[in-house]
DRENDO-1510 file (C-alpha; in Angstrom, 1 decimal, always signed):
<recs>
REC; n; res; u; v; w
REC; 1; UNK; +0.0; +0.0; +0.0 .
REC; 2; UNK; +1.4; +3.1; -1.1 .
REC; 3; UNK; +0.9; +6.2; +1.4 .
REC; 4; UNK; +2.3; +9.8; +1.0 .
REC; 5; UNK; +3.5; +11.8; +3.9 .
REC; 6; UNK; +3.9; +15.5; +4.1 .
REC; 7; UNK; +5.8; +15.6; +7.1 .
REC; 8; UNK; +6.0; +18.5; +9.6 .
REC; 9; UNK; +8.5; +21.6; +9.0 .
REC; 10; UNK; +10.3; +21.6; +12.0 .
REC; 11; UNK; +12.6; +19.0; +13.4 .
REC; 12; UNK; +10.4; +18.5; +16.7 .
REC; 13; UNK; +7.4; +18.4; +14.6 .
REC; 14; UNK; +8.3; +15.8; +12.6 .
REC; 15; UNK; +9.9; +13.5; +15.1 .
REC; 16; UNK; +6.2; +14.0; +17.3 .
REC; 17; UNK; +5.0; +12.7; +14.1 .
REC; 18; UNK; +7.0; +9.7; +14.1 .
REC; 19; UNK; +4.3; +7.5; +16.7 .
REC; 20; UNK; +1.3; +8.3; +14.0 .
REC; 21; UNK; +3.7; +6.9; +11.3 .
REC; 22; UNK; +4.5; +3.4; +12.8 .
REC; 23; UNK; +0.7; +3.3; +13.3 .
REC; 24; UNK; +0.0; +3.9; +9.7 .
REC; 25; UNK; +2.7; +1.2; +9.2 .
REC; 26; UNK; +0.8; -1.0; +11.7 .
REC; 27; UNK; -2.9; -0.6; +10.4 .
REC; 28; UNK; -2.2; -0.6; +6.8 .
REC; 29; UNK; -1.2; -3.5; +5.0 .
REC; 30; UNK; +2.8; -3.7; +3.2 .
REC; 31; UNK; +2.7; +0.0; +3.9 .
REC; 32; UNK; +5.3; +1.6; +1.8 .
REC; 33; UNK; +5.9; +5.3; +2.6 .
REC; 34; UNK; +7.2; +8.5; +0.6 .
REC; 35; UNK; +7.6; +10.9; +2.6 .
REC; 36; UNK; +7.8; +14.9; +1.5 .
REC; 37; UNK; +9.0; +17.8; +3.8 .
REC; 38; UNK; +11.8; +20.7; +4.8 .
REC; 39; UNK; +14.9; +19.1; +4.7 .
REC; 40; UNK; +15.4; +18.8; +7.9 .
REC; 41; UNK; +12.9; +16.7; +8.4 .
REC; 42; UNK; +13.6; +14.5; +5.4 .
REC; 43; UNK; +17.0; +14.1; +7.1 .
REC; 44; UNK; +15.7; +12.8; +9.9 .
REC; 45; UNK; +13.1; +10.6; +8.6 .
REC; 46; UNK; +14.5; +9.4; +5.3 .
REC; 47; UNK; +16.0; +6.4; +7.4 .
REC; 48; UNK; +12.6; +4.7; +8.2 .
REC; 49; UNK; +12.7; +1.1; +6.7 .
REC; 50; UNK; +9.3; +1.3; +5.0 .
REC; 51; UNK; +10.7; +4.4; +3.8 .
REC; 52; UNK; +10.6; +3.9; -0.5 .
REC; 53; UNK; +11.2; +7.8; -1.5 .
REC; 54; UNK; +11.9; +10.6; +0.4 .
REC; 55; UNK; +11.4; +14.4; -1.2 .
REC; 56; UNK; +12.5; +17.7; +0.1 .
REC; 57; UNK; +9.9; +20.4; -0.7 .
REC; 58; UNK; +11.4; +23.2; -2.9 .
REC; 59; UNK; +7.9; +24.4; -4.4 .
REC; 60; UNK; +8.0; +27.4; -2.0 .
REC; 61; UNK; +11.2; +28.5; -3.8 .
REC; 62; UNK; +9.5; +28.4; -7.7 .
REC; 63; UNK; +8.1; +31.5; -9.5 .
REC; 64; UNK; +4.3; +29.9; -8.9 .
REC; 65; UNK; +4.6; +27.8; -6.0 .
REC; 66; UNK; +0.7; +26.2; -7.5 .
REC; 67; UNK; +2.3; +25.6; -10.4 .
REC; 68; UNK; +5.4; +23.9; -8.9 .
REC; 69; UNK; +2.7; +22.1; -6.1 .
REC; 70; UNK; +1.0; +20.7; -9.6 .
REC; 71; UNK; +4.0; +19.3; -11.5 .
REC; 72; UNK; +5.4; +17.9; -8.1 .
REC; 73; UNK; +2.1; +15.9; -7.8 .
REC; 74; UNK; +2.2; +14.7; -11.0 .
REC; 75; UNK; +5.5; +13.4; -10.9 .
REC; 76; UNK; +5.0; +11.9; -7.3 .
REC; 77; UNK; +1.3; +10.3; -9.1 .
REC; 78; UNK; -1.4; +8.6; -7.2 .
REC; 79; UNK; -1.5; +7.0; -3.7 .
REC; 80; UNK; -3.3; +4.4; -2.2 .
REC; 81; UNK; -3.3; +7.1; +0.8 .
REC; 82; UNK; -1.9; +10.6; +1.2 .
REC; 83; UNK; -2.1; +12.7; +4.4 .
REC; 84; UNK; -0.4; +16.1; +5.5 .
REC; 85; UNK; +0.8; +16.4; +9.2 .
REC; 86; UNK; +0.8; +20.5; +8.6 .
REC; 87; UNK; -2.0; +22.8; +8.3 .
REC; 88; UNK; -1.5; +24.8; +4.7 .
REC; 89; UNK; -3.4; +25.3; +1.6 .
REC; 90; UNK; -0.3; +24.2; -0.2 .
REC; 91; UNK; -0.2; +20.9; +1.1 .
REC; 92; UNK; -3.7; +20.5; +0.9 .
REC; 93; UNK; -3.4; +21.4; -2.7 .
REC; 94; UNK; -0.3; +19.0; -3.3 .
REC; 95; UNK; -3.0; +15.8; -1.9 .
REC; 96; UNK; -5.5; +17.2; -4.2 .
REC; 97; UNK; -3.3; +17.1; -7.5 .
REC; 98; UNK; -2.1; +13.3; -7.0 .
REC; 99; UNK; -5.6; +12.5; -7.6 .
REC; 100; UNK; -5.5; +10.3; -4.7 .
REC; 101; UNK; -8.6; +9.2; -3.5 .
REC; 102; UNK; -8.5; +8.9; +0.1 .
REC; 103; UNK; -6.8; +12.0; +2.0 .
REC; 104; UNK; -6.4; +13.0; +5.2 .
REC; 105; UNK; -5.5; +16.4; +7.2 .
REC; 106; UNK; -7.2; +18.1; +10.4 .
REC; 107; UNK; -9.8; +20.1; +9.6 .
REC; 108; UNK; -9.6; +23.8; +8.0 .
REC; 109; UNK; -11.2; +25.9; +5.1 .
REC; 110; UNK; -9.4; +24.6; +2.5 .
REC; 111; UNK; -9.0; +20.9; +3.8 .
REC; 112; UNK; -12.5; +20.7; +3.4 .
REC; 113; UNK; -12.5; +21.8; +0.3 .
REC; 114; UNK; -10.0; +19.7; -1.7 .
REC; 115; UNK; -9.7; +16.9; +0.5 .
REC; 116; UNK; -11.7; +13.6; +1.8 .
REC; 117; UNK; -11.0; +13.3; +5.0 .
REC; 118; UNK; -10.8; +16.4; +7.7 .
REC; 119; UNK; -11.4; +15.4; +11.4 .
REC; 120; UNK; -11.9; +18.0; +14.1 .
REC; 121; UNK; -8.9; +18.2; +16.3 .
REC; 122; UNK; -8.6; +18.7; +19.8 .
REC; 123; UNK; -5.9; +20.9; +20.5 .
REC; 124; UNK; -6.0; +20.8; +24.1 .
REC; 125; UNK; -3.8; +17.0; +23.7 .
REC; 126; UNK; -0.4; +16.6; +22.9 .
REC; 127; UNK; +0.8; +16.7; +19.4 .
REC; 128; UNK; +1.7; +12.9; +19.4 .
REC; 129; UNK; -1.9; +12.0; +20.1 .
REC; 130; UNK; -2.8; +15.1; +18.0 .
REC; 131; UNK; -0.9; +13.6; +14.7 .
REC; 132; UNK; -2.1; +10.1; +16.4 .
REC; 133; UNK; -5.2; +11.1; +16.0 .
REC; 134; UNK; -5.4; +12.4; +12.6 .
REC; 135; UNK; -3.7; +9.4; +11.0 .
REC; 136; UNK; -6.2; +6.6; +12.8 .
REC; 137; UNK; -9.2; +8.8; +11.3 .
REC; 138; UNK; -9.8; +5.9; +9.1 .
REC; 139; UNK; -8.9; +2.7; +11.0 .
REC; 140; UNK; -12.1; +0.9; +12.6 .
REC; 141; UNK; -10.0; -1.2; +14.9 .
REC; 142; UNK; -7.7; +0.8; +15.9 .
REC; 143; UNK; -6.8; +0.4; +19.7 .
REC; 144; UNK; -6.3; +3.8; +21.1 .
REC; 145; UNK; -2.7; +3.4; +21.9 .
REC; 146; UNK; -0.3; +5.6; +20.6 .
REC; 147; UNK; +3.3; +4.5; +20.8 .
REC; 148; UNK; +6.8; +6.1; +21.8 .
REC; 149; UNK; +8.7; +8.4; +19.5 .
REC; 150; UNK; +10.6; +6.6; +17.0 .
REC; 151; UNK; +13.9; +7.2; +14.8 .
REC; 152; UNK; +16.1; +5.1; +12.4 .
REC; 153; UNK; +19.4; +6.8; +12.7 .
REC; 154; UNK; +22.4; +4.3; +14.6 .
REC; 155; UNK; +23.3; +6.2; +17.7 .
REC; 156; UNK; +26.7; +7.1; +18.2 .
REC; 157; UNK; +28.7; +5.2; +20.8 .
REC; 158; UNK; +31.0; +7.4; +23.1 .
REC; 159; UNK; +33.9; +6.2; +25.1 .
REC; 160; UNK; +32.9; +7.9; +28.3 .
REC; 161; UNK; +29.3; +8.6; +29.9 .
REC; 162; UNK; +28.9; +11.9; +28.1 .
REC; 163; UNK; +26.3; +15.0; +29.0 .
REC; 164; UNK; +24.8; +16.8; +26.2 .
REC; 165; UNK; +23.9; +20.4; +26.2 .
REC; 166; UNK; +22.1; +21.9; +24.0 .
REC; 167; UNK; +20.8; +25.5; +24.8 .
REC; 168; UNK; +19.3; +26.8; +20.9 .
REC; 169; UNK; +15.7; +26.5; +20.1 .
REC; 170; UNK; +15.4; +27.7; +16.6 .
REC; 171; UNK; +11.7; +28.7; +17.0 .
REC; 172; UNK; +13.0; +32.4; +19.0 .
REC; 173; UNK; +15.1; +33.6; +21.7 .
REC; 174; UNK; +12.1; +33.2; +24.5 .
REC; 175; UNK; +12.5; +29.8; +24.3 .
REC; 176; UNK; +16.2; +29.9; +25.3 .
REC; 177; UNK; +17.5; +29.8; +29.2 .
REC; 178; UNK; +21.1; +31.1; +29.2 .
REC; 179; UNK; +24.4; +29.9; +28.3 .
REC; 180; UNK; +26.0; +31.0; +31.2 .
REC; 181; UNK; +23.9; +29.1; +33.5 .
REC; 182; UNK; +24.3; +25.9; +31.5 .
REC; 183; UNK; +27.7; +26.3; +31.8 .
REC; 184; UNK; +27.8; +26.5; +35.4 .
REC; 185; UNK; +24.9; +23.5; +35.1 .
REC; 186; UNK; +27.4; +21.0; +33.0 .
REC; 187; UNK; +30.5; +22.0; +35.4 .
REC; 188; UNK; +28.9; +20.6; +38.6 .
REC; 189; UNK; +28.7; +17.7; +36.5 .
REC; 190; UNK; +31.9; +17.4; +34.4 .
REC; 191; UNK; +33.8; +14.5; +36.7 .
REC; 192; UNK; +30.8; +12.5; +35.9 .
REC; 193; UNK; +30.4; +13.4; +32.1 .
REC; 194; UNK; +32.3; +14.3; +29.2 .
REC; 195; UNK; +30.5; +17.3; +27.4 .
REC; 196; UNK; +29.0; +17.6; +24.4 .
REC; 197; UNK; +28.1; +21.0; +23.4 .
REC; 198; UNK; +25.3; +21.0; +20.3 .
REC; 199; UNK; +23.6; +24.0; +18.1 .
REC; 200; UNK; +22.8; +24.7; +15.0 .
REC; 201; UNK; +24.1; +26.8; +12.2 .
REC; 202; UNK; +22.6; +29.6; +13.5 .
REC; 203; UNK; +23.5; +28.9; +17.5 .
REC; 204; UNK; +27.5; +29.3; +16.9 .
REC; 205; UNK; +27.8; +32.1; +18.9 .
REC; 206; UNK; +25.8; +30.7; +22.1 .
REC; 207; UNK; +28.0; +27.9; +22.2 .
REC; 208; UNK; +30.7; +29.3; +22.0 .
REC; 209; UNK; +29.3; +31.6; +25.2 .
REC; 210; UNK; +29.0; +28.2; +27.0 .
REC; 211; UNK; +32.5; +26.7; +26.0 .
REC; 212; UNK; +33.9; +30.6; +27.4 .
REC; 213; UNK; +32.1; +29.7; +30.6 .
REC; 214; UNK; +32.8; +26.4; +30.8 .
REC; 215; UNK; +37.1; +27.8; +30.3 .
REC; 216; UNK; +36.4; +29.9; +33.0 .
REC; 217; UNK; +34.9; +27.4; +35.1 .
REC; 218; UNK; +38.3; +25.1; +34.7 .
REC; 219; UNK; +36.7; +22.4; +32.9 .
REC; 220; UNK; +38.6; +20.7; +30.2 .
REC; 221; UNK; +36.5; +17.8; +28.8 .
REC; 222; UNK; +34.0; +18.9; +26.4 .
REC; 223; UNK; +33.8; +19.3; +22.8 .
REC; 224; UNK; +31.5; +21.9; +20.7 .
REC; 225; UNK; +30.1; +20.7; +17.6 .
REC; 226; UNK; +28.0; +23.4; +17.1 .
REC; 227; UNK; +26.9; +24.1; +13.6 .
REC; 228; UNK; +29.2; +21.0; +13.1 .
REC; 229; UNK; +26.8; +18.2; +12.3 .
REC; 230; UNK; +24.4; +17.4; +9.9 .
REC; 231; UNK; +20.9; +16.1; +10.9 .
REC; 232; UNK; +21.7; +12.7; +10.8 .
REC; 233; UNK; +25.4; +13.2; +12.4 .
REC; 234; UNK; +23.0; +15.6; +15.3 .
REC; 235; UNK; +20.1; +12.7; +15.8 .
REC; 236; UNK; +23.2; +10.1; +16.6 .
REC; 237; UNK; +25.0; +12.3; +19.1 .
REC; 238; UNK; +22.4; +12.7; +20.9 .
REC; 239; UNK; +21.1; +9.3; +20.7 .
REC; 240; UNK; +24.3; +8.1; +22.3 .
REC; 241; UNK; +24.3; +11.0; +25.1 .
REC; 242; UNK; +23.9; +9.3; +28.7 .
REC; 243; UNK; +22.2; +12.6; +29.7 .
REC; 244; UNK; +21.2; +15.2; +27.9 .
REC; 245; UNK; +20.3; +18.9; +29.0 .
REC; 246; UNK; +18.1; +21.5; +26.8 .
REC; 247; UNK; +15.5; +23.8; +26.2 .
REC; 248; UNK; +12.1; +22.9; +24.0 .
REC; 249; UNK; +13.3; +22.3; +21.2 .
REC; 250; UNK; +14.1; +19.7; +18.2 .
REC; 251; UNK; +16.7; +18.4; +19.7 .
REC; 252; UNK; +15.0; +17.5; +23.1 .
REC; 253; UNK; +12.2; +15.5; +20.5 .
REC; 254; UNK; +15.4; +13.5; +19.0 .
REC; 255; UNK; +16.5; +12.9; +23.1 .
REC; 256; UNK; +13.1; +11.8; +23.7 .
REC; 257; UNK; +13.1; +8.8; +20.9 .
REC; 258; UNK; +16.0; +7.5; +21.7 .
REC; 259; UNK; +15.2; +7.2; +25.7 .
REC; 260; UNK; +18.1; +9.3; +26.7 .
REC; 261; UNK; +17.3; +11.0; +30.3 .
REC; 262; UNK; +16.4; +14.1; +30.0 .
REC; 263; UNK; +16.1; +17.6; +32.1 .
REC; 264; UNK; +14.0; +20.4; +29.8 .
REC; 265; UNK; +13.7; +24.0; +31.0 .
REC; 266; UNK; +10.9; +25.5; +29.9 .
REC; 267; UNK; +9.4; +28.9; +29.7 .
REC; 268; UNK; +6.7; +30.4; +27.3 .
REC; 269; UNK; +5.7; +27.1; +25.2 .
REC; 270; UNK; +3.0; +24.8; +26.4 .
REC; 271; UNK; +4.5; +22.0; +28.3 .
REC; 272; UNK; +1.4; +19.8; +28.3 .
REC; 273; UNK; +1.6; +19.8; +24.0 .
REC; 274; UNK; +5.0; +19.8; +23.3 .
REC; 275; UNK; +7.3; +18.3; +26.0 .
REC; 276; UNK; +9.1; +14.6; +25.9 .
REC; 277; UNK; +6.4; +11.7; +25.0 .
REC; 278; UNK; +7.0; +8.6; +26.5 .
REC; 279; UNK; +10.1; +8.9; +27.6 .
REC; 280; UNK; +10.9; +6.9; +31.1 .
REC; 281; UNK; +13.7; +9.6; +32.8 .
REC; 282; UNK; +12.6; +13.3; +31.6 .
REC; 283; UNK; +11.9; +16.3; +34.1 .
REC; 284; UNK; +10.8; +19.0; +33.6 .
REC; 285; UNK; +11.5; +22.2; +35.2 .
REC; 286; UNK; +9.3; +25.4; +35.0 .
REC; 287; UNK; +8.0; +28.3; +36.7 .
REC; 288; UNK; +4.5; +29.4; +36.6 .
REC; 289; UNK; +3.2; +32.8; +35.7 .
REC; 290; UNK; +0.9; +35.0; +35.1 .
REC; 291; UNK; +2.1; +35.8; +31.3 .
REC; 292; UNK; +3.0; +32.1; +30.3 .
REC; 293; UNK; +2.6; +29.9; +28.3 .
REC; 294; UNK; +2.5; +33.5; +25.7 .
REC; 295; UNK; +3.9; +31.5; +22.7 .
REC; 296; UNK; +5.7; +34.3; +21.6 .
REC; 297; UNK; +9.1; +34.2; +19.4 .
REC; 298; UNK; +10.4; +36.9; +22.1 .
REC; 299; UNK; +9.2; +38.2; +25.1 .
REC; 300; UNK; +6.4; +40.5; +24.5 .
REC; 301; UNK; +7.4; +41.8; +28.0 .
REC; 302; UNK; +10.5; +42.2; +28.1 .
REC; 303; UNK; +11.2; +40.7; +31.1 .
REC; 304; UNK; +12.1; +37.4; +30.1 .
REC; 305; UNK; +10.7; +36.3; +33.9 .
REC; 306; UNK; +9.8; +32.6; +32.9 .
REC; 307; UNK; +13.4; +31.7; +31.8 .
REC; 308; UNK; +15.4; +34.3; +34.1 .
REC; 309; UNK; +13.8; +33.4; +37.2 .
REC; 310; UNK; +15.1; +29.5; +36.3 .
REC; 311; UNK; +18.5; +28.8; +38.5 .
REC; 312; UNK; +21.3; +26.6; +37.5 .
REC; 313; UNK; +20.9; +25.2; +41.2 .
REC; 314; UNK; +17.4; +24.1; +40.1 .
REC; 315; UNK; +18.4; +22.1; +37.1 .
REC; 316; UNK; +21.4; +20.6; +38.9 .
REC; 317; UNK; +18.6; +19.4; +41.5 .
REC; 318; UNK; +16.5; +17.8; +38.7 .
REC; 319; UNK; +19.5; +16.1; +36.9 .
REC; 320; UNK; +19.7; +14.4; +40.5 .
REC; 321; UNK; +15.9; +13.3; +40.8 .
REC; 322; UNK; +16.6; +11.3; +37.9 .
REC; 323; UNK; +18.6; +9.2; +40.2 .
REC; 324; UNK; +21.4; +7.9; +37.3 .
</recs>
């Protein structure tokens, strides 16, 4: 059974995604996937074994993008089963033009219009069982349960018990607690781990913030390979992290499917959607306020008070509860 997958943008996205795709691989016969999305989430995803094609989406970058949309479609042709994991006319569109007869996507304007199948949501879930959700829409005897995060990618085997850190969260700067204090965080800690400073292309400078800390702070074992790594070389270094330590982000998803223990500081994003599924060792640590969860790329307060208010003392404390 052939099945097309517009995958999520973002790297967090698209590994939340990953339980509703082993279900579709479950409750569909010889499901055979082709998967289309940003690159980095075809990076991350390419590896799945029922994986026969997988596309990055460039339409966005053509003259007509519904032009582009149409001639992808073409060339991709029909599908036994297509369904989008994001929420825009264009990938509604893209379902549409493979002339594919039974498609799925949550419910909006123009989902209803071009496609065959748009279920009503609940928002007020997490993501997983969101996507979950939306992928079972069609499945009599399916049984409710949604399984753990899953990725393909062989994780990396370290000599030493090594402590990740990874203080970027591409989504905006509100996300992000501060590299000073994860410094001071993964120097309690550094006779017990090796450290592994992550980041993306983008998040150069904050590491290098951390590593200057972590000088000052006399420690000596750690490596930075920020903006370093490709998806696939980032997904196995953190798969073979013995603890890892981060904001909401991507990265903490990736953590999450490979059962690394985890410790996530977070401040304006909403915890009870977006933070670790299934995984056995993760806190969580978090302040409420008045102003939060705001969502907001940056603080529309300017106080940063979620985040600032978090002490390095308090995520030393947490890495303890998980008793490793």
């Amino acid at each position: 059974m052939r099945i097309l997958v517009v995958l999520p943008n973002w790297l967090g996205d698209a590994v939340m995604a990953t339980p509703a795709i082993e279900l579709l691989g479950k409750y569909y016969p010889d499901a055979k996937f082709t998967f289309i999305g940003s690159y980095v989430s075809i990076e991350a995803l390419k590896h799945h074994p029922l994986c026969e094609s997988a596309i990055v989406d460039e339409t966005k970058k053509a003259s007509s993008r519904l032009a582009a949309t149409y001639k992808l479609a073409k060339q991709l042709g029909r599908f036994d089963l297509a369904i989008t994991f994001r929420n825009q006319i264009h990938s509604s569109t893209l379902l549409r033009f493979t002339d594919t007869v039974l498609t799925l996507a949550r419910r909006s304007w123009h989902s209803q219009l071009l496609l065959s199948h748009t279920p009503k949501i609940k928002t007020n879930q997490h993501l997983v069982q969101q996507y979950s959700e939306l992928a079972m829409v069609n499945v009599d005897n399916y049984d409710g349960e949604v399984p753990a995060l899953k990725l393909y990618i062989e994780p990396n085997s370290f000599e030493k018990p090594t402590l990740g850190i990874n203080a970027g969260a591409t989504y905006g700067s509100a996300k992000r607690w501060y590299p000073e204090r994860f410094a001071q965080v993964a120097g309690y800690f550094k006779d017990k781990y090796d450290i592994l400073i992550f980041g993306g292309p983008n998040e150069v400078e904050m590491a290098k913030e951390i590593e200057e800390n972590l000088i000052s702070l006399g420690v000596t074992n750690y490596k930075n390979i920020a903006g370093k790594t490709t998806i696939e070389e980032l997904c196995a270094n953190i798969a073979g992290c013995s603890l890892f330590i981060t904001n909401d982000s991507g990265p903490m998803h990736v953590a999450a499917a490979y059962q690394v223990p985890t410790v996530t500081i977070f401040g304006p994003t909403k915890y009870k959607e977006t933070s670790q599924w299934k995984n056995e060792k993760s806190v969580i640590v978090r302040h409420e306020m008045d102003c939060s969860p705001c969502m907001k790329r940056e603080c529309p307060l300017k106080h940063h008070d979620c985040m600032k208010s978090i002490t390095a003392s308090e995520v030393i404390e947490a890495v303890k509860s998980l008793e490793l």
